[in-house]
C-alpha positions as CSV (number, residue, x, y, z in Angstrom):
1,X,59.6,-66.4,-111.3
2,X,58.3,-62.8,-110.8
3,X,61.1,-60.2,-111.4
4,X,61.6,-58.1,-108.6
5,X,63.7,-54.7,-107.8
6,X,64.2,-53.0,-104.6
7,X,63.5,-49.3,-105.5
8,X,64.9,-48.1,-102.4
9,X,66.4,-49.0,-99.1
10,X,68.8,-46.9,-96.5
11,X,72.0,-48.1,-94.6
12,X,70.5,-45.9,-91.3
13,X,67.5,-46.2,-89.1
14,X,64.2,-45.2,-90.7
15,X,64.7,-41.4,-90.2
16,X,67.5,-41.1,-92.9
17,X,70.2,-40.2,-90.6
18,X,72.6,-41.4,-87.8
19,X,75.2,-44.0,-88.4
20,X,75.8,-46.7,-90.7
21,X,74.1,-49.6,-89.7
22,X,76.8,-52.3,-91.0
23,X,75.3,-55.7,-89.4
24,X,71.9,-54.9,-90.8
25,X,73.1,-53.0,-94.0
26,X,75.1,-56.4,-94.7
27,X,72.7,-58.7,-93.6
28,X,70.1,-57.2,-96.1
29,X,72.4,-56.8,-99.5
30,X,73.6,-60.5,-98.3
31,X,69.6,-61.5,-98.7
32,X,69.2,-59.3,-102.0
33,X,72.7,-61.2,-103.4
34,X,71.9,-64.3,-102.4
35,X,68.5,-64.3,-103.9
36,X,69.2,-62.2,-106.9
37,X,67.4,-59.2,-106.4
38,X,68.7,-55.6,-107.9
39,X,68.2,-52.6,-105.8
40,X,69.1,-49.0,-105.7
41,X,70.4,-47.5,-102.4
42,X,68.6,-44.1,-100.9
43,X,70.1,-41.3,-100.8
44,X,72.2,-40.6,-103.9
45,X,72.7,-36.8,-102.5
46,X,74.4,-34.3,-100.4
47,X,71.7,-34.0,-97.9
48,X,73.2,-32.9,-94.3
49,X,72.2,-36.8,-93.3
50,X,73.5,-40.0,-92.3
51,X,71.8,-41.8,-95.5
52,X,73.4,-39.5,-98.0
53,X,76.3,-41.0,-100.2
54,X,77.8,-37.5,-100.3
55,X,79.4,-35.4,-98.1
56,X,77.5,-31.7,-98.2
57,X,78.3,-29.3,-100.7
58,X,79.8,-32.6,-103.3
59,X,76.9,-31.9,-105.5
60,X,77.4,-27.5,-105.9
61,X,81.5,-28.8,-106.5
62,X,81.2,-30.9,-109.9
63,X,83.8,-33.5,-108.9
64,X,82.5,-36.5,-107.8
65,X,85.9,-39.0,-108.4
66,X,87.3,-41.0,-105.0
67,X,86.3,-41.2,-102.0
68,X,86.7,-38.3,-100.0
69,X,83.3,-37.5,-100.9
70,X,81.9,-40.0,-100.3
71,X,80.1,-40.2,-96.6
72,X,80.2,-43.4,-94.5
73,X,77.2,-44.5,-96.3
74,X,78.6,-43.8,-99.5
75,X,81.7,-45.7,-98.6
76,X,79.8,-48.7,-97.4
77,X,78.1,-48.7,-100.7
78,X,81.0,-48.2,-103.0
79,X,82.8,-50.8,-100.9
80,X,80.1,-53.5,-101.2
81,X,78.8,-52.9,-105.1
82,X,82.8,-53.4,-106.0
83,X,82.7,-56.8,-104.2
84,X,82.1,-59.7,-106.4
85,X,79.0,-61.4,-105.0
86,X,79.9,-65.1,-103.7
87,X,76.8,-67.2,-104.1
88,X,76.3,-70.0,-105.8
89,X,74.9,-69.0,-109.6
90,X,72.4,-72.1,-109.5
């Protein structure tokens, strides 16, 4: 009954960068779902990484609407936080 929030966690390897790791990526928001635990994904930036939810240079533009620039990771992301959760509420 403790309330707990995942401040930060990456869709890459440790480093911030290289591909999305999808079978892990899933595999961990499927645990956070499942058990009901809010989180916030790292990076929320234009860093010239893997982790970064925007392509580099997004953040100097000032539009930030559809996905073009968006980065793998930030597609992954956007994909799965508009994707009801299916657990059981009980």
């Amino acid at each position: 009954r403790l309330p707990l929030f995942v401040t930060e966690f990456g869709t890459v390897t440790y480093t911030g960068d290289g591909a999305v790791d999808t079978a892990s990526s899933t595999a961990w928001l499927d645990l956070l779902d499942r058990l009901k635990i809010s989180y916030a994904n790292w990076t929320y930036s234009d860093a010239s990484e893997g982790s970064a939810a925007f392509r580099p240079g997004t953040c100097a533009g000032g539009s930030y609407a559809g996905t073009a620039v968006l980065t793998d990771s930030g597609n992954f992301m956007r994909n799965r936080i508009r994707t009801p959760d299916n657990f059981p509420t009980s």
